[in-house]
TORMIMI-56181 format. One record per residue (C-alpha): residue number from 1; residue in three letters; x, y, z. Coordinates in steps of 0.05 Angstrom, whole numbers, plus 5000, padded with zeros to 4 digits. Layout:
// residues N
(NUM,'ALA',(X,Y,Z)) ...
This chain:
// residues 197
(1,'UNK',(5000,5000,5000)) (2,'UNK',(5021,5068,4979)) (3,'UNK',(5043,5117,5030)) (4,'UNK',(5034,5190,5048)) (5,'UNK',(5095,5220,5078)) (6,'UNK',(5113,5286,5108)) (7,'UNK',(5182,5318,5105)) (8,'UNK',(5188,5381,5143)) (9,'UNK',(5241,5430,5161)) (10,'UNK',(5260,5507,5168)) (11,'UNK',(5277,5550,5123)) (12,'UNK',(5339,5530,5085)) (13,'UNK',(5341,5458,5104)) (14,'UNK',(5339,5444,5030)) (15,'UNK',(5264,5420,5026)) (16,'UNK',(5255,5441,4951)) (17,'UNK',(5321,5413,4927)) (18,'UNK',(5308,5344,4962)) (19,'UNK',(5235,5344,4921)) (20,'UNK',(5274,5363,4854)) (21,'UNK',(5319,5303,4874)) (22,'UNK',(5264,5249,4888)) (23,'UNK',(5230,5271,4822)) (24,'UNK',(5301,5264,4781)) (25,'UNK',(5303,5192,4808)) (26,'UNK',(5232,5175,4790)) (27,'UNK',(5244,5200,4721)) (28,'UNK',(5307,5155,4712)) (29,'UNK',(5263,5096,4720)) (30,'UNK',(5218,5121,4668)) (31,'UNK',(5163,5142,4716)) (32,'UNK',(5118,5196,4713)) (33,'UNK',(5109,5244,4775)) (34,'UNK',(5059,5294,4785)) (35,'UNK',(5083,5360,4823)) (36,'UNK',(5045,5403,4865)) (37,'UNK',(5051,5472,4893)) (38,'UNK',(4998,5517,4922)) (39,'UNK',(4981,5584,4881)) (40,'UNK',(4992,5630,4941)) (41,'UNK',(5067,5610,4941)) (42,'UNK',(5088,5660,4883)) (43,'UNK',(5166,5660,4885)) (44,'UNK',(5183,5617,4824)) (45,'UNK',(5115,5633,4780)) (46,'UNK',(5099,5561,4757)) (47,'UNK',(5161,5526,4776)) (48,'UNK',(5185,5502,4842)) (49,'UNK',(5261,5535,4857)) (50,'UNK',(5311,5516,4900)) (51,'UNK',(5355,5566,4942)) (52,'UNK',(5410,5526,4905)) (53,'UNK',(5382,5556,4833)) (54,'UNK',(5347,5479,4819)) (55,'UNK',(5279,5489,4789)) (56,'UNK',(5226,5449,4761)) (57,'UNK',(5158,5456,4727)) (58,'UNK',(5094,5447,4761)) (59,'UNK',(5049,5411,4731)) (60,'UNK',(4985,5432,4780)) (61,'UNK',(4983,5503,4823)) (62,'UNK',(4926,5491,4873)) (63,'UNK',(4889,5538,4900)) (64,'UNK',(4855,5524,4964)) (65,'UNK',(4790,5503,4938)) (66,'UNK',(4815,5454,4881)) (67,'UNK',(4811,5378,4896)) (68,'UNK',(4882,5355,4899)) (69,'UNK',(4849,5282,4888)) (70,'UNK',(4801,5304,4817)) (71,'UNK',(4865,5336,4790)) (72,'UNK',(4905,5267,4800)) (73,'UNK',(4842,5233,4769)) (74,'UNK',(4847,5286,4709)) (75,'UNK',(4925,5282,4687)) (76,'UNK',(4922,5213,4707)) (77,'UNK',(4873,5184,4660)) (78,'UNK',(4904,5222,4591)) (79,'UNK',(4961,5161,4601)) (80,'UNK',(5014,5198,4643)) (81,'UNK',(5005,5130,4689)) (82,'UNK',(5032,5177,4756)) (83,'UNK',(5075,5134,4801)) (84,'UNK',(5091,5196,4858)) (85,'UNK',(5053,5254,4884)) (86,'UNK',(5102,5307,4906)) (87,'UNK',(5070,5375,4945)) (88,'UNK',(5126,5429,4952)) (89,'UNK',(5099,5483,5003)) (90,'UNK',(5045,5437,5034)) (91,'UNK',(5040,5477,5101)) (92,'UNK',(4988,5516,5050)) (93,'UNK',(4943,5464,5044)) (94,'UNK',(4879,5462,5067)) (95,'UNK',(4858,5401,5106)) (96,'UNK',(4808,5373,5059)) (97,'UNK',(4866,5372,5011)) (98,'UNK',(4912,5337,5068)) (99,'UNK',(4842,5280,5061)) (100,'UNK',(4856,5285,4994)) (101,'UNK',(4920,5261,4987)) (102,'UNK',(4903,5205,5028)) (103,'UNK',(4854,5181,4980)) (104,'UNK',(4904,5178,4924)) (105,'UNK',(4950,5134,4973)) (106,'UNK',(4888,5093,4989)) (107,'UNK',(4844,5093,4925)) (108,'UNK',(4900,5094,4874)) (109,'UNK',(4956,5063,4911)) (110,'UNK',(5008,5123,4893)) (111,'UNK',(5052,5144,4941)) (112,'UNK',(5049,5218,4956)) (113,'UNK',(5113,5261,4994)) (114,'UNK',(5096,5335,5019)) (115,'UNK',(5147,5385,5033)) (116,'UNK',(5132,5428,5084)) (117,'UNK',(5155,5484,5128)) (118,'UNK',(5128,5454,5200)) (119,'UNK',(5126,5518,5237)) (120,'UNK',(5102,5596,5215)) (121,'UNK',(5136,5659,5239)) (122,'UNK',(5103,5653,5306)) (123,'UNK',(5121,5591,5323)) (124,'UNK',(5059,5557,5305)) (125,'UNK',(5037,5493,5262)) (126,'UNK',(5009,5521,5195)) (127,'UNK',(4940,5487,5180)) (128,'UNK',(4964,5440,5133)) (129,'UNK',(5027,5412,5171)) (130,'UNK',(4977,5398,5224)) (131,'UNK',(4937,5365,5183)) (132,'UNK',(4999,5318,5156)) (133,'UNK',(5011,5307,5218)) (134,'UNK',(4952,5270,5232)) (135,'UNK',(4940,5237,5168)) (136,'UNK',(5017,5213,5147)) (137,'UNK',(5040,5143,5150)) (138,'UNK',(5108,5167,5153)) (139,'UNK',(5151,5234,5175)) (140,'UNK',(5230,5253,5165)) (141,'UNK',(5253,5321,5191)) (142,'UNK',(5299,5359,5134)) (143,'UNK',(5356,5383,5189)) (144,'UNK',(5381,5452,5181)) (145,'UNK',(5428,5493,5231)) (146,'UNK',(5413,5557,5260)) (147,'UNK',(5426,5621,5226)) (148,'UNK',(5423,5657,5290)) (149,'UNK',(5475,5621,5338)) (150,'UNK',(5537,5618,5306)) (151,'UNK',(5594,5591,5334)) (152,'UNK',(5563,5527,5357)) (153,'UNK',(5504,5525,5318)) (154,'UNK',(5444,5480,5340)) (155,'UNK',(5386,5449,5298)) (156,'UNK',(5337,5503,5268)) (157,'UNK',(5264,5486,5288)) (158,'UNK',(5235,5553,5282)) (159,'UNK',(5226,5608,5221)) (160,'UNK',(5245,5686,5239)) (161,'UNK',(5212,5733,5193)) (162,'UNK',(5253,5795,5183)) (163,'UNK',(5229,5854,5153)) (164,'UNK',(5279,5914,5129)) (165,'UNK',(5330,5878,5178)) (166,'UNK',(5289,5874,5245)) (167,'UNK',(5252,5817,5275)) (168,'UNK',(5179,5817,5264)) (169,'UNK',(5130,5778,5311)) (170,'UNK',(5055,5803,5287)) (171,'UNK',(5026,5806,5224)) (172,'UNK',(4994,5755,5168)) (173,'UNK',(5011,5678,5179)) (174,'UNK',(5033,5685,5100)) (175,'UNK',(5082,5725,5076)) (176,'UNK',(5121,5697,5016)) (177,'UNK',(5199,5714,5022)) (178,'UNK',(5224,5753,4974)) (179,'UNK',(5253,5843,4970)) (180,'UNK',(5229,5856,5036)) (181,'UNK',(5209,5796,5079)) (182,'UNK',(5268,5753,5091)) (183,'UNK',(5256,5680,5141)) (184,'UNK',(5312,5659,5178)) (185,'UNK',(5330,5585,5206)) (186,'UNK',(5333,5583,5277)) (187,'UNK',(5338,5540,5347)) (188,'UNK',(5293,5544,5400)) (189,'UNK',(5336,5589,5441)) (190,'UNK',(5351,5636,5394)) (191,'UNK',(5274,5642,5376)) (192,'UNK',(5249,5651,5445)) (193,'UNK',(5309,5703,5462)) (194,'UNK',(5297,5738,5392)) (195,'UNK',(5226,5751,5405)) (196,'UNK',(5227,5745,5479)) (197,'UNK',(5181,5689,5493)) 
């Protein structure tokens, strides 16, 4: 039975770059794989990009009231026989599309990975990485270090959003990175101290 997994990190842990890399190696085999990336995630247009400068077309952009599961159904059927699901950005997924995904695991017997930030600015699980945590067979954590602590750096968990160089703590859960709004990697410690928790 096909499995949904979930493989979350921080910023910069190289989420986007290990999706490029799992589609590369289904493509080597000869297998199709359809990837997904929600509309209101704008850097990179219709492609998914890597910090690294890796990119990749997408083949569906959601937004939040598309079925993720009629979509599949859609490309599926014209013969592109879809072996692998792969969500970049899935902390913007709604929970119905979380349910979704399941059914392609479950109905279709496709496995499905989503890439996901775990945590937003506040320190809080976005709607969808809640939702993948409830409804994944399987999780892996992305490791990055900490941008913050730097001569013995510790594992980022949380996501700083900077705006013109200072630490911001209010304002919209999304906030796509990009002139002004930066997000920075960092531990625990570094998160509580920065924004005085």
């Amino acid at each position: 039975m096909a499995k949904l997994k979930l493989c979350y990190g921080a910023m910069n842990a190289g989420k986007t770059m290990e999706a490029i890399r799992v589609i590369f190696n289904y493509e080597q085999l000869g297998h199709r794989v359809l990837l997904v990336k929600p509309k209101i995630d704008t850097k990179g247009g219709e492609k998914v990009v890597s910090r690294t400068g890796f990119s990749k077309n997408v083949d569906v952009l959601l937004d939040e009231e598309q079925d993720i599961y009629k979509e599949f159904i859609k490309l599926n059927v014209t013969g592109k026989n879809i072996k692998c699901v792969i969500v970049d950005e899935a902390q913007f997924l709604t929970k119905k599309q979380v349910i979704q995904l399941t059914n392609i695991c479950d109905e279709k017997d496709v496995a499905v990975i989503a890439y996901a930030l775990k945590n937003n600015f506040k320190g809080e699980l976005f709607e969808g990485v809640k939702a993948l945590i409830e409804y994944s067979d399987e999780m892996e954590e992305i490791p990055t270090l900490c941008f913050n602590c730097l001569e013995e750096p510790k594992k980022a968990r949380f996501n700083i959003r900077v705006v013109n160089g200072k630490p911001i703590k209010e304002g919209k859960e999304v906030a796509i990175d990009g002139d002004e709004v930066e997000y920075i990697p960092v531990c625990r410690g570094c998160f509580k101290e920065i924004y005085k928790n």
